[in-house]
N, C-alpha and C positions, 0 to 999 in steps of 0.2 A: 437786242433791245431789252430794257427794262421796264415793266409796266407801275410805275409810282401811283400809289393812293395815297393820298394823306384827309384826314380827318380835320379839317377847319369849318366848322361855324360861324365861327365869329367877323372874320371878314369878307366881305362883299366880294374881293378880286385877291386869286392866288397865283403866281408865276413862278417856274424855273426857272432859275439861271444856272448856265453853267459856259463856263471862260466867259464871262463879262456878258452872253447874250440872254435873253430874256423871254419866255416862252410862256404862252397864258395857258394855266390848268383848267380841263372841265367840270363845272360843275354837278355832281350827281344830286342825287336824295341824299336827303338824314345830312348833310355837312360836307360832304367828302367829296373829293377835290380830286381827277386823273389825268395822266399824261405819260407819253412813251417816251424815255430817255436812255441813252448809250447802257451797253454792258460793263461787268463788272470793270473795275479801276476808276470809273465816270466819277468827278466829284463833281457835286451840286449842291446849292442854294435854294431854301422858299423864300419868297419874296410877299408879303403880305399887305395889301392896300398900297403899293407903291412903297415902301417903308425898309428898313436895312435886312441885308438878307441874314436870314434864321438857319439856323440847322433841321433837317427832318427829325420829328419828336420821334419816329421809330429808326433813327438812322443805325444800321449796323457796322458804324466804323467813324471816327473822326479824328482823323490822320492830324487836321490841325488844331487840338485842342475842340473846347466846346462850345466856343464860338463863331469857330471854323463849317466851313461846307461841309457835306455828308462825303461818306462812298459809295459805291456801287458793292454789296458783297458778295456771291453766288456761294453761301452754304456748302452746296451740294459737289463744289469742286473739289474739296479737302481730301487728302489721301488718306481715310485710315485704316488703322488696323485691328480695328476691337469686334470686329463681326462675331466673334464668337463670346464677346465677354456678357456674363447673361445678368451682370446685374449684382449687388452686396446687400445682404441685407441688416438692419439695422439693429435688431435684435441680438446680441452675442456680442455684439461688436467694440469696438474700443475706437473716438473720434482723433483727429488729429486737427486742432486749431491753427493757420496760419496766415500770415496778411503776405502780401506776395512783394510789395514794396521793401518791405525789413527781413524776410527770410533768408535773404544773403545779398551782403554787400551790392551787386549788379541790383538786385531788386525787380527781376522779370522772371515770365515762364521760364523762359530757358535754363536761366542760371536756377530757378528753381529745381528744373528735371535733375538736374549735376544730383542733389540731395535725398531723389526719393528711394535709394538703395538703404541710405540711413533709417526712412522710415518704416520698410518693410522690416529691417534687420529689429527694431523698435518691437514690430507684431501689431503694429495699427491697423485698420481694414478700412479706413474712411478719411480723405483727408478734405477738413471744410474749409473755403478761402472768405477772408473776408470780401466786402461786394468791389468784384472787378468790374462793373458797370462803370462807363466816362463820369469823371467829376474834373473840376478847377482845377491847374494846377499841375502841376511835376510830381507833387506826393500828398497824401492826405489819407484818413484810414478807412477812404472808402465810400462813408456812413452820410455825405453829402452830394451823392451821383444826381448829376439832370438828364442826362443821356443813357436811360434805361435799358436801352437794347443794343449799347456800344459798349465793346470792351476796350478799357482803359487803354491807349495807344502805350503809356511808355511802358506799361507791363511787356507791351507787345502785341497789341492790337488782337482780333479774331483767331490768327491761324497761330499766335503765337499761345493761346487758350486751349484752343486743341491740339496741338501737340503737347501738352503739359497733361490736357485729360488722355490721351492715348496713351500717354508714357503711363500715367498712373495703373489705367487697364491692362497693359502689359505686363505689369507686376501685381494684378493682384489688387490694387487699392482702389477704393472707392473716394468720388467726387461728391461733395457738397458745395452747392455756389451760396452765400448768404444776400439775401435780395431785400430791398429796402421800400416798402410800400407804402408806407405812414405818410413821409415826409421828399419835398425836393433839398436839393440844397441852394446857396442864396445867390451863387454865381450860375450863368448861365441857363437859369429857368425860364425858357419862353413858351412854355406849355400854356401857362395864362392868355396869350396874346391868338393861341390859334382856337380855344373851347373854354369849356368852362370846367377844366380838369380839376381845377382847387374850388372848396365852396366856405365861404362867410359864414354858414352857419353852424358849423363846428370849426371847433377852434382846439390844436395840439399845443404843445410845446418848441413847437417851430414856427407859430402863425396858424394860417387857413388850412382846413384839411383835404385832403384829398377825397374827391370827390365818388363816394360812392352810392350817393343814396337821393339824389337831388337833381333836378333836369338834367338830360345830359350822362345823366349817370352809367347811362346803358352799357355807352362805347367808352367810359373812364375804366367800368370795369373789364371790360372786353380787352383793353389797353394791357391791364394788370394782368388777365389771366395769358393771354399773349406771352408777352413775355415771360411768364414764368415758362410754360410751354418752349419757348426757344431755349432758352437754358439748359432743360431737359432731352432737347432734340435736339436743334443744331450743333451745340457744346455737347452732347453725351452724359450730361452734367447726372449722377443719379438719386441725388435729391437734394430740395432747398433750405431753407435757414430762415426764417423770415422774422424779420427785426420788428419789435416792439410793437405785437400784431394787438394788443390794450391798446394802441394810437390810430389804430383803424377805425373810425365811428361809421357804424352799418346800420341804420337802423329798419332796414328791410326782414322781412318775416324770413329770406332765406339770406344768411352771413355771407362773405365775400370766401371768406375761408372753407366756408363748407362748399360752397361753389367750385372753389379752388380743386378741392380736396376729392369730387365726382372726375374734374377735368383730369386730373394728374392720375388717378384709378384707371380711368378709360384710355390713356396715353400709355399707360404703364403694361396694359394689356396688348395695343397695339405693337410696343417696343417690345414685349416678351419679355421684359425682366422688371423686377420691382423697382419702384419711384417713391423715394416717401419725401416727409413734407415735417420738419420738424419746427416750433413754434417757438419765440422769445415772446412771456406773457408777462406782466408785473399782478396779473390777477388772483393768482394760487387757486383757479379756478381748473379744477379735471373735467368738466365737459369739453376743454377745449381738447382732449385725449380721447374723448369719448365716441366711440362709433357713432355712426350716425344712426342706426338700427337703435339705438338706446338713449337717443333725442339727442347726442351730442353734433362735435362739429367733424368728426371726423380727422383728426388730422393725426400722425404719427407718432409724435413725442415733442416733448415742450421741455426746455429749459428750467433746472429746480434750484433758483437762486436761495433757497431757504439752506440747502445743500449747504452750500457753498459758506453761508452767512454761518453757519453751524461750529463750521472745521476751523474757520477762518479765525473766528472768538473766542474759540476754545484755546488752537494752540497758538496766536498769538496774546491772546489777553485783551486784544485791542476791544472795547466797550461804546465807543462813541458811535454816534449816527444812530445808523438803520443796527447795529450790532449789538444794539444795547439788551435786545429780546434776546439773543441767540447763547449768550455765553452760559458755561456750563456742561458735562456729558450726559446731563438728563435729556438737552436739548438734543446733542447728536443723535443720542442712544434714538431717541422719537424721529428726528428725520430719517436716518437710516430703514425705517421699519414704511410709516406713513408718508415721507415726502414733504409735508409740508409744515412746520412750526406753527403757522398763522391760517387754520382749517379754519375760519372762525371765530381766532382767538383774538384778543385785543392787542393790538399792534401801537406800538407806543411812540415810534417814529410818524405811524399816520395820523395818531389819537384818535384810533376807532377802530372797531374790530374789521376782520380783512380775512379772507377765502374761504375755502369751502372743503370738507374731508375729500381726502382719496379714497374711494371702494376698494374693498379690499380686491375686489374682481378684476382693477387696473392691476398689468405687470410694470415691474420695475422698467422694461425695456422703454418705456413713453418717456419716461423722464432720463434729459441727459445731464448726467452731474460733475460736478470739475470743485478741484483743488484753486483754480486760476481758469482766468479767461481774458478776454481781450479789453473788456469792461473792468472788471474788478482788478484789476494792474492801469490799467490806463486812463484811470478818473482817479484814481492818487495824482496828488497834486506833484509829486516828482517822478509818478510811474514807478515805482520800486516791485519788484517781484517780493514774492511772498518767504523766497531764498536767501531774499538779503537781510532779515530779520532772527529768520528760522533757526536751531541748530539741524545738522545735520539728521539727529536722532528724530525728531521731530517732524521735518519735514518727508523723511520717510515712511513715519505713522500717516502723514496726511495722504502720503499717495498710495497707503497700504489701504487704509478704509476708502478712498475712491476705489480702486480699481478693484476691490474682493467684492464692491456693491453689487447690491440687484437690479442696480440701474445699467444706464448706458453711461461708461466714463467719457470726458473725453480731456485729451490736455492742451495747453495751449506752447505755441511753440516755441520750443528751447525751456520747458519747464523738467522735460525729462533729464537732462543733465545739470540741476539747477541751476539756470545762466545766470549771471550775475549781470549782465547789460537791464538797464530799465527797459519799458516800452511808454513812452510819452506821449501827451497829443501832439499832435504837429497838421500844420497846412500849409500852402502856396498859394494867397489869395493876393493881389495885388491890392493898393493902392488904401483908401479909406477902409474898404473891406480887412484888409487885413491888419490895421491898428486896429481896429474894433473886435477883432478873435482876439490879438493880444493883450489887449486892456482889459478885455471880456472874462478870461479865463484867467487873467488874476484878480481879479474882483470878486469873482466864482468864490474861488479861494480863499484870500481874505477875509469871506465875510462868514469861513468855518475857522478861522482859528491860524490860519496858516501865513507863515511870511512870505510874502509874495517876492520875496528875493532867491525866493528857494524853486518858485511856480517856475520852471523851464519857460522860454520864449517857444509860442507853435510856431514861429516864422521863420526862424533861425534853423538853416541848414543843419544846423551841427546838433539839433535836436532829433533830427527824424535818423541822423550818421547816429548817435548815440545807440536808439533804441532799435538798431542793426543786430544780429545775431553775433556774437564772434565765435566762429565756429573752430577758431583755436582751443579755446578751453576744456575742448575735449581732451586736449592732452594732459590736463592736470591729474590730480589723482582724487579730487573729490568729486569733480565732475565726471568720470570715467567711475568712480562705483555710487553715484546715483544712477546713473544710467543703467550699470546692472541690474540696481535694483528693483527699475522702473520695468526693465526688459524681463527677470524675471517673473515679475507680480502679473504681467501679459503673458507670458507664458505659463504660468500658473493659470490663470484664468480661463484657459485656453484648454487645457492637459486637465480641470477636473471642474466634472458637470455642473458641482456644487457651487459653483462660482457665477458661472453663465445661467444660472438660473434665475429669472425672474418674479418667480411667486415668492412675495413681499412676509407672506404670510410663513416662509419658513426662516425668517431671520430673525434669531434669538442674540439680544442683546443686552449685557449684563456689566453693573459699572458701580464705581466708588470716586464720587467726589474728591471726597475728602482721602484718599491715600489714590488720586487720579490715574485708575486705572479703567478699561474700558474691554471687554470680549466681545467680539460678533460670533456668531456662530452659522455655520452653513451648513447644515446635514453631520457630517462628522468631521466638518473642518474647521477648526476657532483660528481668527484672526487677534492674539492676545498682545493687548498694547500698553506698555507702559509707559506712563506721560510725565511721570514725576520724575526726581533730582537724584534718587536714588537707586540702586538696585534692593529691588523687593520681591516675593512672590505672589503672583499674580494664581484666586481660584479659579478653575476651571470644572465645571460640571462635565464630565464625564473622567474619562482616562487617556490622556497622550498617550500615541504608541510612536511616533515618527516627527520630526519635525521635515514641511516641506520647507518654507525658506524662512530665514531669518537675517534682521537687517546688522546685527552683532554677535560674535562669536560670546560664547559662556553661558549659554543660557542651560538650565537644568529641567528635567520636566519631571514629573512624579506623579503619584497616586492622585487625582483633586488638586493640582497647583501645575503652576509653570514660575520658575523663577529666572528673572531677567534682566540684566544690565539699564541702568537708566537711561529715558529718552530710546525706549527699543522696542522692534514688537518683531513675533515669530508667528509666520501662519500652524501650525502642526491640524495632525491627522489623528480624531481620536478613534478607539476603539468601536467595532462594528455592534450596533447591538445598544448603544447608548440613546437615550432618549433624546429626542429632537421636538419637543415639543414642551421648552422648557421655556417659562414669562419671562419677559422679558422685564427688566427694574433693575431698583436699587440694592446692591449684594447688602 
């Protein structure tokens, strides 16, 4: 037998059903509803005020869709094998971004496992999925789950989750689950009908916000840290992701996040190996990075779209939008070092100045920084990777300054061998619901400039088939020496300390506009990149003695220069003995 609780306030009379019979729940204190129903495989129905039966809002499985009855799931049956894996930790590490729908043709766990030989062979340490939690639907990117504590059936439900984190542990890689706490999505939300989980008086971008701070609130957030908890535990999962934590409105003297942030510490302690908690913020706010010992929130490391907006401006040129601050290598040269473009500064896409410095006392390792992500390719209005624009010379400088950073890189999948498939939005919504995504999101568009004859349909099968991996193009030849080069610059990373090192404050970056060229520097290893059309010589403050890798044969190095092929860049090893403590500007 199984003992069900479920949490409803809201109606007078709660019942299970399950094969068509109908059983009355007891009522306890505080809302909450009990009853003994079959062991695992049982599916069941709530039934509320007499009315159509619901799904359990913590159900761990919903074999039919998410408006289907629950399961029964017993955890603790699983077979695995990771007893000894103690844990990755995030600092040194290199991420691996994937949605598990589009990682290969099948689009489940399993056909995922086929692949993660590829990732280790890569040197990645961390692989983060986007949210496998139930949402609408056959496929969708996730980011619209109502069934919090259910894994996605056609991924493969529960066990097909764990065996995918067990294969990871077996080799070595670490698990990120991305989890979605802001927002429901607009199909199958009947959290409203049993509490008052969503509240009227804050309001996101998706409507009503979830309710943290407001009657009721107690067991809304009890909800949230719960599951992030089973994630962690049941799944093995070794730490979270957590979307657009700016759409959280808390306005309690203690955050939901720093709440978070005690429970995941003391679980983490219990499990013996580290658990971290990494944050998507739109705030450029470092308290959210910040210990809690030093007033912040405590959390791990937070997402540095400034990063990203930096690389992205420079070497495509593109100036529109949010990009219009970013372009330029004075820009990068300052992300690189501080992290954030807009500490402060006045932000011209907001019309008002926007975030706050980084301490210098923050490591690089908080912030995780990418070339690409699942965001920034998939709110282009045709999904284009950032490959299909790039030259090759080019796009290799952009994954040279990620991955030599003092942050944590991470990439998103299939950027290592530059794939050339888009990643598009796509859903499976029926009916009125799903004209309304598709009118919706050409309209989106349209009203920036774009022909909406261009906006992919999300509805259209052959959209989400598009934005599939093809893991053919590995056999090409431009695809196969990106890949090296990608594989190098981690192993590089890896092989010298100077690289994996986080203190912010020894990253000496030096650069020319106007004959665009750019040097990072790390202890006595300059990452020297040339961005312009031609071959030039690039100075270099100290003396080359070695070059570790380079993305083009011919390059010459000398006394105070490195000269290089255009569209190229060479990490080299300069002389011991050289100062490292050189400002960072304009040569």
């Amino acid at each position: 037998m199984t003992s069900l609780r479920v949490w409803a306030p809201h109606p007078s009379n709660v019942e299970v059903e399950i094969e068509g019979a109908r059983t009355a729940m007891t009522r306890q204190d505080g809302g909450w509803w009990t009853a003994e129903i079959g062991g695992p495989g049982t599916d069941y129905a709530l039934v509320l005020d007499g009315g159509a039966p619901r799904p359990d809002p913590r159900s761990a499985w919903q074999p039919h869709g998410v408006h289907g009855p629950s399961r029964v799931v017993d955890h603790g049956a699983f077979p695995w094998t990771d007893a000894d894996w103690r844990g990755v930790p995030l600092a040194g590490g290199v991420i691996y971004e994937l949605h598990v729908g589009t990682f290969t043709p099948a689009g489940t766990f399993d056909a995922a496992v086929e692949r993660l030989d590829h990732l280790v062979d890569l040197g990645v340490s961390a692989v983060e999925l986007l949210p496998c939690n139930a949402f609408a639907g056959r496929w969708g990117w996730g980011y619209d789950g109502v069934a919090w504590f259910a894994v996605h059936d056609p991924y493969g439900g529960p066990d097909g989750m764990k065996r995918f984190v067990d294969a990871c542990h077996a080799r070595g890689l670490g698990v990120v689950m991305d989890v979605v706490y802001n927002h429901l999505g607009p199909a199958g939300n009947y959290l409203p009908e049993f509490g008052p989980y969503l509240t009227e008086a804050h309001t996101t971008p998706w409507g009503p916000a979830v309710n943290l701070d407001r009657p009721g609130s107690d067991e809304v957030r009890r909800f949230v840290l719960d599951n992030a908890a089973m994630w962690l535990r049941d799944y093995h999962c070794d730490g979270l992701r957590i979307d657009a934590v700016h759409a959280l409105v808390d306005e309690r003297a203690t955050h939901l996040l720093e709440e978070l942030a005690v429970e995941v510490e003391a679980l983490g302690a219990q499990l013996r190996k580290p658990l971290f908690l990494i944050a998507e913020s739109d705030l450029n706010d470092p308290r959210t990075v910040t210990s809690r010992e030093a007033g912040g929130l405590g959390l791990d490391a937070q997402w540095a779209d400034d990063v990203h907006h930096a690389l992205h401006a420079t070497l495509t040129g593109e100036t529109s939008g949010y990009y219009g601050d970013f372009a330029g290598l004075d820009v990068v040269a300052k992300v690189l070092r501080e992290v954030f473009l807009h500490d402060g500064a006045w932000s011209s896409f907001r019309e008002r100045r926007h975030g706050r410095p980084v301490p210098s006392t923050l490591p690089g390792h908080r912030f995780v920084v990418y070339l690409q992500d699942h965001d920034q390719v998939g709110n282009r209005a045709t999904g284009d990777r950032i490959s299909a624009t790039l030259s090759d010379g080019l796009l290799k400088i952009g994954a040279a300054l990620v991955l030599t950073s003092p942050f944590t890189p991470m990439l998103w999948m299939g950027e290592e061998w530059a794939a050339r498939t888009p990643w598009q939005f796509f859903s499976d919504h029926e009916g009125e619901l799903g004209e309304a995504v598709r009118k919706g999101r050409r309209a989106e568009f349209a009203s920036h400039g774009w022909d909406t004859d261009d906006v992919p349909d999300p509805q259209d099968e052959g959209t989400v088939r598009a934005s599939t991996l093809d893991w053919s193009e590995l056999d090409d030849e431009r695809s196969s020496g990106h890949l090296a080069w990608v594989r190098g610059l981690i192993a590089l990373r890896r092989a010298r300390p100077e690289l994996s090192d986080g203190r912010r404050d020894r990253v000496e970056v030096t650069y020319d506009d106007g004959g665009s060229w750019l040097v990072v520097r790390r202890g006595v290893v300059a990452v020297v990149c040339n961005l312009s059309g031609d071959r030039q010589a690039v100075p270099v403050q100290g003396s080359p003695k070695a070059a570790l890798l380079t993305s083009r044969p011919g390059f010459v190095y000398s006394e105070g220069s490195v000269e290089l092929a255009a569209e190229s860049v060479v990490v080299v090893e300069l002389s011991a003995g050289e100062s490292t403590r050189q400002a960072s500007g304009q040569a």
